[in-house]
C-alpha positions as a printed NumPy array, in Angstrom:
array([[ 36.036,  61.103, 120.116],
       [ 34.752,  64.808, 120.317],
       [ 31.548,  63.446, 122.388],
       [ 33.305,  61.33 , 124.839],
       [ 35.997,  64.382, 125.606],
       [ 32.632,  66.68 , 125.921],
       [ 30.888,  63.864, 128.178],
       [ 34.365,  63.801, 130.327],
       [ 34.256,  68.076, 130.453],
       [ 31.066,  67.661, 131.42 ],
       [ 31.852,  65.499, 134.279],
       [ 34.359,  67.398, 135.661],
       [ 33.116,  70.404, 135.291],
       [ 29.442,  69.607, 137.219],
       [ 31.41 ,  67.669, 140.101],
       [ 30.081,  68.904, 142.854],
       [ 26.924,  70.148, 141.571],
       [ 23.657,  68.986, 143.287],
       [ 20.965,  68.451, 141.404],
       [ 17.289,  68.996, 142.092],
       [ 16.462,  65.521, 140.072],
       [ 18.044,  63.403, 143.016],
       [ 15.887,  64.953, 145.737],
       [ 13.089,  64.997, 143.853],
       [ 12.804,  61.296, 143.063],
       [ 13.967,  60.214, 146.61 ],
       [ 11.304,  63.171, 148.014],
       [ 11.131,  62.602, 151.706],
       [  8.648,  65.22 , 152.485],
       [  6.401,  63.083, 153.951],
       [  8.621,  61.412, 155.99 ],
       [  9.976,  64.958, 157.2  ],
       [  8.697,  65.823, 160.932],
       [  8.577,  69.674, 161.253],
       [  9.978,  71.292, 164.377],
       [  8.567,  73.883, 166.052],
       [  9.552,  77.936, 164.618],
       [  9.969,  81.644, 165.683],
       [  9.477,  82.63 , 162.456],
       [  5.903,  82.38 , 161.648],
       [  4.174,  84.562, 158.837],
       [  4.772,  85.232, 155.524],
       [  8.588,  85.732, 153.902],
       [  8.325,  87.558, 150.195],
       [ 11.69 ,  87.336, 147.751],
       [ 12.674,  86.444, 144.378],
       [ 14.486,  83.487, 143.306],
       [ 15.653,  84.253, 139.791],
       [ 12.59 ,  85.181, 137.745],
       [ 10.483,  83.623, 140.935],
       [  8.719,  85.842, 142.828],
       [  8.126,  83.46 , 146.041],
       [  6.267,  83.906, 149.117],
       [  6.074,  81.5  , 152.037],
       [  3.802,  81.227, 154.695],
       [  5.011,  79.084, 157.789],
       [  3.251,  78.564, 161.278],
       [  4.741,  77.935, 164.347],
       [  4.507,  73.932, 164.158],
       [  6.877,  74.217, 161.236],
       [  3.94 ,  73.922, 158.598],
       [  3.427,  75.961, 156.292],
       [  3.184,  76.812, 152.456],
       [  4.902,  77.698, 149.303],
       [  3.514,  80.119, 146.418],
       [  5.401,  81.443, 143.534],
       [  3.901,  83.618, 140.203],
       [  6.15 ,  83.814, 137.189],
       [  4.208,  84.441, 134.099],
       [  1.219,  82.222, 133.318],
       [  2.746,  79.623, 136.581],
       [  0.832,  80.071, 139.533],
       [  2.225,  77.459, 141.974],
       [  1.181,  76.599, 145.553],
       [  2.817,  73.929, 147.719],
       [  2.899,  72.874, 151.048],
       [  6.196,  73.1  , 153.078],
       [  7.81 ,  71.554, 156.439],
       [ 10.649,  73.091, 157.992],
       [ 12.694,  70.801, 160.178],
       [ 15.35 ,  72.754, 162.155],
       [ 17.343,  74.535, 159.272],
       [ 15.788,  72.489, 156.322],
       [ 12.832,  74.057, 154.202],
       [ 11.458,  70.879, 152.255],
       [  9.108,  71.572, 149.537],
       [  6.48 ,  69.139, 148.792],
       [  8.289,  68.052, 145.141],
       [ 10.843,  67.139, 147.239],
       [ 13.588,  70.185, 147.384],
       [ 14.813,  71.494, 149.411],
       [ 16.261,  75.113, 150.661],
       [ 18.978,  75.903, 153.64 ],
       [ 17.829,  78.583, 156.095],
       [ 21.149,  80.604, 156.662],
       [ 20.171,  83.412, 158.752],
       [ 17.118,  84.929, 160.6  ],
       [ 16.676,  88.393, 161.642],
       [ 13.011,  90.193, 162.547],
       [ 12.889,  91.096, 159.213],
       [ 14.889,  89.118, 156.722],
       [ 15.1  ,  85.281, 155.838],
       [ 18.055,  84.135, 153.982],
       [ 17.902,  81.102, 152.212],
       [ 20.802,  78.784, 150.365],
       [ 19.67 ,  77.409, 147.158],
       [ 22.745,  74.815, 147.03 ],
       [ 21.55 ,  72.979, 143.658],
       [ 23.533,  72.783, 140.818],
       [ 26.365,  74.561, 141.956],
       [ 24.689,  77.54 , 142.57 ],
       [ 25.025,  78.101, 146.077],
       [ 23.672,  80.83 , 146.032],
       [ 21.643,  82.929, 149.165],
       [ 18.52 ,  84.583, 148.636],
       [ 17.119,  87.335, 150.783],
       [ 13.389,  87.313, 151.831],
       [ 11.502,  89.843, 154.092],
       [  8.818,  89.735, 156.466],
       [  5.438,  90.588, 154.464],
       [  2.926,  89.311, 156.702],
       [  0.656,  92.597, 154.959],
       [  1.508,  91.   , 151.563],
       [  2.485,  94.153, 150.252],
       [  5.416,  92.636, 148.481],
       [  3.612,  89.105, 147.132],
       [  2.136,  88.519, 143.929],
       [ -1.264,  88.645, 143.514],
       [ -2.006,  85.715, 143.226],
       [  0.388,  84.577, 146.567],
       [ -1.869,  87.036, 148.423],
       [ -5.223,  85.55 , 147.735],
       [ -3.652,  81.739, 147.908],
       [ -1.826,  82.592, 151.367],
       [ -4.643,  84.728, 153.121]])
């Protein structure tokens, strides 16, 4: 009885959460056509423990790199309109642009939560790694 009132909880509580395990099985990246963008170059910020950089062009190419202790990532990236998709298949909103900040919703499992990323085309901001992957 306790684990079907916990299962029921559980459901009602994580309504409304999205997870990152549905997009990632149905990953549409390559199916994704990139648009065109004004803002090329490299965008530095922290997601969490993260520290993420991402390099897009003006064809709406691009790439992903985040360092977090012994994880060294790189990924490519298309941005169509206001849709990052990452090549495992997630996905991030972009919210706002200004010359110097990106800010991006992370909408999975009920976080929806922005995070702020700034123009770093000099890398100064990037992990080490990120700098020699992105250059």
């Amino acid at each position: 009885m306790k684990k079907i009132l916990l299962l029921i909880c559980s459901t009602i509580l994580l309504q409304g959460c999205v997870s990152p395990t549905t997009d990632m099985l149905n990953n549409k990246f390559v199916e994704v056509s990139p648009t065109s963008q004004t803002i090329t170059g490299v965008w530095t910020g922290t997601m969490g423990p993260y520290l993420l950089s991402y390099k897009i062009n003006s064809d709406g190419t691009g790439y992903s790199c985040y360092s977090y202790n012994t994880a060294e990532v790189t990924s490519k990236i298309k941005i169509n309109n206001d849709m990052i998709y990452l090549s495992d298949g997630t996905r991030l909103k972009i919210e706002k642009i200004t010359n110097s900040d990106l800010l991006l919703k992370n909408f999975y499992l009920g976080l929806n939560k922005n995070y702020r990323f700034i123009k770093d085309d000099d890398f100064k901001n990037a992990s080490d790694y990120c700098q020699k992957a992105l250059k």
